[in-house]
C-alpha positions as CSV (number, residue, x, y, z in Angstrom):
1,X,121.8,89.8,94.7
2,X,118.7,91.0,92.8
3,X,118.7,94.6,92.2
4,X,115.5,97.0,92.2
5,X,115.1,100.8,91.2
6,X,112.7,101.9,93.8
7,X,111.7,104.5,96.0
8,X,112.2,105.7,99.5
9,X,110.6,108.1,101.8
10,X,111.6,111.0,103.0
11,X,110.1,114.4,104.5
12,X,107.4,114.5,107.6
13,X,104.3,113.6,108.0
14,X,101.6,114.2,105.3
15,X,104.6,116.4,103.2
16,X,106.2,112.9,101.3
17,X,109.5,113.8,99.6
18,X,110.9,110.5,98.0
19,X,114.3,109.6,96.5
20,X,114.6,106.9,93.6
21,X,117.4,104.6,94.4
22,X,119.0,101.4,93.5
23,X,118.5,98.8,96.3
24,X,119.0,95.4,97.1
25,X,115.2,93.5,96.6
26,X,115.4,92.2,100.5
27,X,116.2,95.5,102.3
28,X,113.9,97.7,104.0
29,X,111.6,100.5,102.2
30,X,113.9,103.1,103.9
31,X,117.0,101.3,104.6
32,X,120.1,100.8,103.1
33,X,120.5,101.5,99.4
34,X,123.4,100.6,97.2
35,X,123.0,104.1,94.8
36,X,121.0,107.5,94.4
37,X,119.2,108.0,91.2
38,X,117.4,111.1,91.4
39,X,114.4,112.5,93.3
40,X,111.0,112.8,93.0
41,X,108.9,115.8,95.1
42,X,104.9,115.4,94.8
43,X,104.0,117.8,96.8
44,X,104.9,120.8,93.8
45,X,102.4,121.3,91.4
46,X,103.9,119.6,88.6
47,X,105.5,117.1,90.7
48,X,109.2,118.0,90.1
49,X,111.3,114.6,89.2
50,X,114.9,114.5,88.8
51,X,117.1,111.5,87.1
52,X,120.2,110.5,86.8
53,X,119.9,109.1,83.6
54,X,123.4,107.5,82.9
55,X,123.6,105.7,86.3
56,X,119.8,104.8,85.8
57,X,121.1,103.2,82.6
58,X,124.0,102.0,84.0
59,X,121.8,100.1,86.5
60,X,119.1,98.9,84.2
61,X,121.8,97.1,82.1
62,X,123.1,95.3,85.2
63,X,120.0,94.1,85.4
64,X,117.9,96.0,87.8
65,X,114.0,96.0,87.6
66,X,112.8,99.2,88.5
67,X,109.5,99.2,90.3
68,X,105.8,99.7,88.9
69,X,105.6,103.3,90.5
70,X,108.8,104.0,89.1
71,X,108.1,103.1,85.7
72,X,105.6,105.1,85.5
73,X,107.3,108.2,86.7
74,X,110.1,107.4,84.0
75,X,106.8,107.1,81.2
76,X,106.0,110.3,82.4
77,X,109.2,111.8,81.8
78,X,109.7,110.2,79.0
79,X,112.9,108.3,79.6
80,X,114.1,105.5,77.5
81,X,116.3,103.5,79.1
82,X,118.1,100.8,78.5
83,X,115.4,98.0,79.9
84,X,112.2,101.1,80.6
């Protein structure tokens, strides 16, 4: 099982709200997820983002790749993780 840190959707329509999870690489966008990371809330102004920094580690030394728009939100937050 290949293991991605991504996001997922939340909130209505035009007001996004997303959680960053850990989720298997063949489930759905907003489907089942395997463990909460943190949040991230765009729609503030600065974007609030919220980790969970030892399970992201945790999960980056199992080997999870976290996505491209993920990444970048831990660059901008400056988090160093164990693979980021």
């Amino acid at each position: 099982m290949s293991v991605r840190i991504r996001l997922t959707r939340k909130g209505t329509k035009k007001k996004p709200f997303y959680r960053i999870v850990a989720a298997d690489v063949e489930a759905p966008r907003d489907g089942k997820f395997l463990e909460a990371l943190g949040t991230y809330n765009p729609m503030t102004e600065p974007a609030i983002i919220v980790l969970n920094e030892e399970r992201i580690n945790y999960w980056l030394g199992e080997g999870a790749k976290p996505s491209t728009t993920v990444q970048s939100l831990f660059k901008n937050q400056g988090f160093k993780g164990a693979a980021a």
